[in-house]
C-alpha positions in Angstrom: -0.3 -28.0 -27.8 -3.2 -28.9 -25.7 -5.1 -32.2 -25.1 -8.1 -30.5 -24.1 -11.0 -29.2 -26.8 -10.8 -25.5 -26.1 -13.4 -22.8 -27.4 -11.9 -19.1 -28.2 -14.4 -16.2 -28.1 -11.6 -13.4 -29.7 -13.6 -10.0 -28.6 -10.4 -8.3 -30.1 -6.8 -8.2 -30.9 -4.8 -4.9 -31.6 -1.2 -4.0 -31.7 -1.1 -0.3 -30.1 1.5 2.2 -30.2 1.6 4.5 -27.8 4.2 7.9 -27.3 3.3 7.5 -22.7 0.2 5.0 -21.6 -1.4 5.9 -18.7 -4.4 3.0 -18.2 -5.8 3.6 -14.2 -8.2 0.6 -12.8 -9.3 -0.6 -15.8 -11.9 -3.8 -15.3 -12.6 -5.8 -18.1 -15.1 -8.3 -18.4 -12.8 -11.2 -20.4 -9.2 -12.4 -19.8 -6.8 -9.4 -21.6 -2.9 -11.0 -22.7 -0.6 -8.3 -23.8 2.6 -8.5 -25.0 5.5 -5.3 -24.5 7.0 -5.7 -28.0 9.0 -2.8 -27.1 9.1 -0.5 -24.2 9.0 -0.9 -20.5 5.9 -0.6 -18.0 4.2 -0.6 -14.8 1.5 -3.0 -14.1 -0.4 -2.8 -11.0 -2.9 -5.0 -10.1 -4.3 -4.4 -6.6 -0.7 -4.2 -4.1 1.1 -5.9 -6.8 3.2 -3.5 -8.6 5.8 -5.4 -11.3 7.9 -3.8 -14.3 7.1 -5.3 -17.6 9.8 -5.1 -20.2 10.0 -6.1 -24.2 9.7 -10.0 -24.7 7.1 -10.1 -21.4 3.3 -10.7 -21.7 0.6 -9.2 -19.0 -2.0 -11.7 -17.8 -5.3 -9.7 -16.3 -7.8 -12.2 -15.7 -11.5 -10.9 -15.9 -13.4 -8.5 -13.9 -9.9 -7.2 -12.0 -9.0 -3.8 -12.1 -5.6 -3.5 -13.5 -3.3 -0.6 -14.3 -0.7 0.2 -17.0 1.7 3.1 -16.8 4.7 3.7 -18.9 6.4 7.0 -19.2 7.8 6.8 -22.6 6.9 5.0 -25.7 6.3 1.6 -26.3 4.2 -1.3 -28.3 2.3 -3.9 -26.8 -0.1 -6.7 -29.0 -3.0 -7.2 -27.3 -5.7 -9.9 -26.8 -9.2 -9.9 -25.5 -10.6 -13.1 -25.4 -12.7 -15.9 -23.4 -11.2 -19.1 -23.4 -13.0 -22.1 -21.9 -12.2 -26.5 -22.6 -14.4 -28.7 -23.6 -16.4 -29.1 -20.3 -16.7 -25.2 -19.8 -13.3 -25.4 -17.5 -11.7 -21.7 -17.8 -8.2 -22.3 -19.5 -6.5 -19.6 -17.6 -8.2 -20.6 -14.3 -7.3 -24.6 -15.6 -3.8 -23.4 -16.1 -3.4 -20.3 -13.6 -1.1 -18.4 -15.4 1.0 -16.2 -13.4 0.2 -12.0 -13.9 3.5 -11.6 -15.9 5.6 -14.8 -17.9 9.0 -13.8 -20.4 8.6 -15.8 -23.7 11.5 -17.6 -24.5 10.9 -16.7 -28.4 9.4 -13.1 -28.3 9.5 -12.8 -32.3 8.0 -15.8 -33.3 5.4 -14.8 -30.4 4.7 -11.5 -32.1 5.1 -13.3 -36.0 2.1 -15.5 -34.7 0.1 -12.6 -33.8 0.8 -10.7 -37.0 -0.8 -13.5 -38.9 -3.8 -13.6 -36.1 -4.6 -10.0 -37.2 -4.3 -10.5 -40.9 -7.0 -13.5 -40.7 -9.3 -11.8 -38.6 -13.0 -12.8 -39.6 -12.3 -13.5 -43.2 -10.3 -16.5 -41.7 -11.6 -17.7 -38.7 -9.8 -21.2 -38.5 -6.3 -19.3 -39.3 -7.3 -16.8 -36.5 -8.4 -19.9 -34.1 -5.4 -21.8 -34.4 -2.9 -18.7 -34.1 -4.7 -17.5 -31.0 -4.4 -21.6 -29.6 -0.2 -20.9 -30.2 -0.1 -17.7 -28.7 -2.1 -19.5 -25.3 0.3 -22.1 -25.5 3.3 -20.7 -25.9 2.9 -18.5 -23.0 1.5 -21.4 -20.5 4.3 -23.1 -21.5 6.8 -20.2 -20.8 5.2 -20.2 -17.1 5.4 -23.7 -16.8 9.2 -23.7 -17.6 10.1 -20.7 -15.4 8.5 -23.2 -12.5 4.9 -22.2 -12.6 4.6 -19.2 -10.2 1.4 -18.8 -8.9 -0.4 -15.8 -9.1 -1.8 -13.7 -5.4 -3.2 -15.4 -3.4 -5.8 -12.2 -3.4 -7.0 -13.0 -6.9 -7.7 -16.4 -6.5 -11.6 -17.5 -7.0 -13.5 -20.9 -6.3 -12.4 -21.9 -9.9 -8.6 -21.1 -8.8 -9.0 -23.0 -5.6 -9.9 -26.3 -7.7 -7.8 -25.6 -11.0 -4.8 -28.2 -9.9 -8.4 -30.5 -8.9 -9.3 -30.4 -12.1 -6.0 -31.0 -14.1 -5.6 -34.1 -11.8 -8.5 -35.1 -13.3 -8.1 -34.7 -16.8 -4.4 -36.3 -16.3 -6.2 -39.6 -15.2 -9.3 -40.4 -16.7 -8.2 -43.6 -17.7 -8.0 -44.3 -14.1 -10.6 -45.3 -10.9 -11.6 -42.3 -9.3 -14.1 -42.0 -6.7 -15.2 -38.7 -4.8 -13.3 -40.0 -1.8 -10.2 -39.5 -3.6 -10.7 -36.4 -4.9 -11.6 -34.9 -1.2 -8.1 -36.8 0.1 -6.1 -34.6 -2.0 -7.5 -31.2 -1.2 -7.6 -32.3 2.1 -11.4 -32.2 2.6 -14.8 -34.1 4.0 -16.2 -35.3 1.2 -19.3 -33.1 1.3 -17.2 -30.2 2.3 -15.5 -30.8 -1.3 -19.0 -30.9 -2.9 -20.6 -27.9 -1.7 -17.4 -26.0 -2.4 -16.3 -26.9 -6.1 -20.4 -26.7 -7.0 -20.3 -23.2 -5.9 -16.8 -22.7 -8.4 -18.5 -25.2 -11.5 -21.8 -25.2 -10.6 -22.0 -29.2 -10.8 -20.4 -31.5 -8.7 -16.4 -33.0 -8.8 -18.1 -36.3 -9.8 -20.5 -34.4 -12.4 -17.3 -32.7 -13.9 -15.2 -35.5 -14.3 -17.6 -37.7 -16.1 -18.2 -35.0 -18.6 -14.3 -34.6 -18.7 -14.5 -38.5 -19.4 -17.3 -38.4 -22.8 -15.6 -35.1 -23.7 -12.3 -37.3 -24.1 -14.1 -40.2 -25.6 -15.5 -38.0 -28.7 -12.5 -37.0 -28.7 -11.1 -40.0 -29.9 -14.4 -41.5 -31.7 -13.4 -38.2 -33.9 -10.1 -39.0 -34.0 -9.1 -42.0 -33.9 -9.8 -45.7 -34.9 -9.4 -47.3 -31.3 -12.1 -49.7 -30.4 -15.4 -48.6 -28.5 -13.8 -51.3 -25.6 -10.7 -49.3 -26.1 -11.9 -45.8 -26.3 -14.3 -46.7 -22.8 -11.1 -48.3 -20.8 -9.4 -44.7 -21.5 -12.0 -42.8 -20.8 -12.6 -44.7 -17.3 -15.6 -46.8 -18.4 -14.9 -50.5 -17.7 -18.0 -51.7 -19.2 -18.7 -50.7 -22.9 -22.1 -51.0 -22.6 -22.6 -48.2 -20.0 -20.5 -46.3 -21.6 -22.9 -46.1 -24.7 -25.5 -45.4 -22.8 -23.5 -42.7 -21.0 -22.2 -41.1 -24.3 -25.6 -41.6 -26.0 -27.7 -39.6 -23.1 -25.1 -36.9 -23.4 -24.5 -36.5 -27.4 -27.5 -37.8 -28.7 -26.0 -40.6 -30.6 -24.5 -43.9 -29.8 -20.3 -43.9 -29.5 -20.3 -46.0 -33.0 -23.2 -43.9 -34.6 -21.3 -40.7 -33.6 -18.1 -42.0 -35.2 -20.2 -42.9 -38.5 -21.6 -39.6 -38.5 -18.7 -37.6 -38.4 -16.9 -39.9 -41.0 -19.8 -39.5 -43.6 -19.5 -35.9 -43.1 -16.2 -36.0 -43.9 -16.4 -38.6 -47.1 -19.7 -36.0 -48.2 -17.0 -32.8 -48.1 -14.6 -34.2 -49.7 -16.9 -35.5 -52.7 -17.7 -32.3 -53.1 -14.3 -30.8 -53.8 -14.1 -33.3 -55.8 -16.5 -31.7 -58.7 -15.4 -29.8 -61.4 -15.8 -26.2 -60.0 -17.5 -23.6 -62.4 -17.7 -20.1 -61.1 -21.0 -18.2 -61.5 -21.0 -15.4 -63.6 -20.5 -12.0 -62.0 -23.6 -9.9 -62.4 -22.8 -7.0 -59.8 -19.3 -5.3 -58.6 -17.9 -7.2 -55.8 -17.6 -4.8 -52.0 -15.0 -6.0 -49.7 -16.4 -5.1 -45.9 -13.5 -5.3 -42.9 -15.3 -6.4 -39.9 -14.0 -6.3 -36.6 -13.2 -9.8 -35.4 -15.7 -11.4 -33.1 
């Protein structure tokens, strides 16, 4: 599973049957991952032109045309979502999924979305954590078939800085100055800042120190691991700034934060702990399906 705090925004999930599909540069604004339960198709995605069969999930990343063309019938379970980490990284541009990846398990794949679908919005935490397996079972599909990359047509800024980025969030515990960071994608230093600002909109040393207090609430949440502790993993060799670090970007001190969360916790669970008495039911209950957000 991941390490990273990732936010899903889930603008829809479907499985479609279709008798043909015939889908022509279609541009959509969020990333779309579908899976060919059964069938076999044609996806083209500018000069790339690949045959998708059963057990294989299509990547289109957002704002791409894509097309889709299959001249018999098939199913396909279908995702659109946004999918950022905890310091607004794109996932999928974080990990750059290739355009098409097999699943080594196709029908626990397609069991996990059956249960994403039956949660919808009347279970958002159910729907959450089966869209997180469904994301991680494919990256780590592409990972094991050796990570192929995807064109070098669609890359963007983001994709030009994505293995930048996972260096980064691979060694936060360790010293990392901008110098370094422009050594390994081979760059002046201010050359390196001008371009990743234009792909983050902040600079590499901007990102990684919110990488850094995103990790260390992290483990204030999580954890019992000293504040000294927690601030030598998180890159912060002297505990006092890294209070005041975490303090001007949460709001709270590191050991207020913890305390915090913790009394929320012990409050929730004191509450459970009541006896429960239903209210009395004064008008006939409606049951309303909602699309899931």
């Amino acid at each position: 599973m991941f390490n990273e705090r990732v936010h899903i925004s889930m603008r829809h999930a479907q499985t479609a049957h279709y008798k043909t599909l015939s889908i022509h540069d279609r541009s959509l604004a969020f990333w779309v991952v579908s899976h060919v339960r059964s069938g076999c198709v044609e996806t083209r995605t500018g000069a790339e032109r690949r045959t998708v069969r059963s057990g294989m999930v299509m990547i289109h990343p957002p704002n791409t045309p894509f097309s889709e063309i299959a001249a018999g019938p098939g199913v396909h379970e279908f995702m659109f979502l946004d999918a950022v980490v905890g310091a607004g990284v794109d996932l999928l541009r974080l990990h750059p999924v290739a355009l098409t990846v097999r699943l080594t398990d196709p029908r626990a794949w397609s069991e996990t979305f059956a249960r994403l679908l039956a949660a919808g919005s009347a279970s958002p935490m159910t729907a959450f954590g089966c869209a997180i397996s469904l994301l991680d079972a494919v990256i780590d599909d592409w990972r094991a078939a050796g990570a192929p990359p995807r064109p070098a047509f669609l890359e963007t800024p983001a994709d030009r800085f994505a293995g930048l980025v996972h260096y980064m969030t691979e060694h936060l515990s360790e010293r990392i100055d901008r110098d370094t960071l422009a050594s390994r994608m081979c760059l002046h230093p201010g050359s390196l800042n001008r371009a990743f600002r234009q792909a983050y909109g902040v600079s590499p040393m901007r990102l990684l120190r919110r990488l850094r207090l995103e990790h260390a609430r992290r483990l204030l949440e999580t954890t019992d691991h000293t504040l000294e502790t927690i601030a030598l993993q998180c890159g912060f060799e002297d505990t006092a700034y890294f209070s005041r670090a975490f303090r001007a970007a949460c709001g709270l001190p590191p050991g207020r934060h913890r305390q915090a969360i913790r009394e929320g916790v012990q409050s929730a669970m004191e509450g459970y702990s009541q006896p429960f008495s239903p209210p009395a039911i004064t008008a006939a209950e409606t049951t309303v399906n909602r699309k899931m957000d």
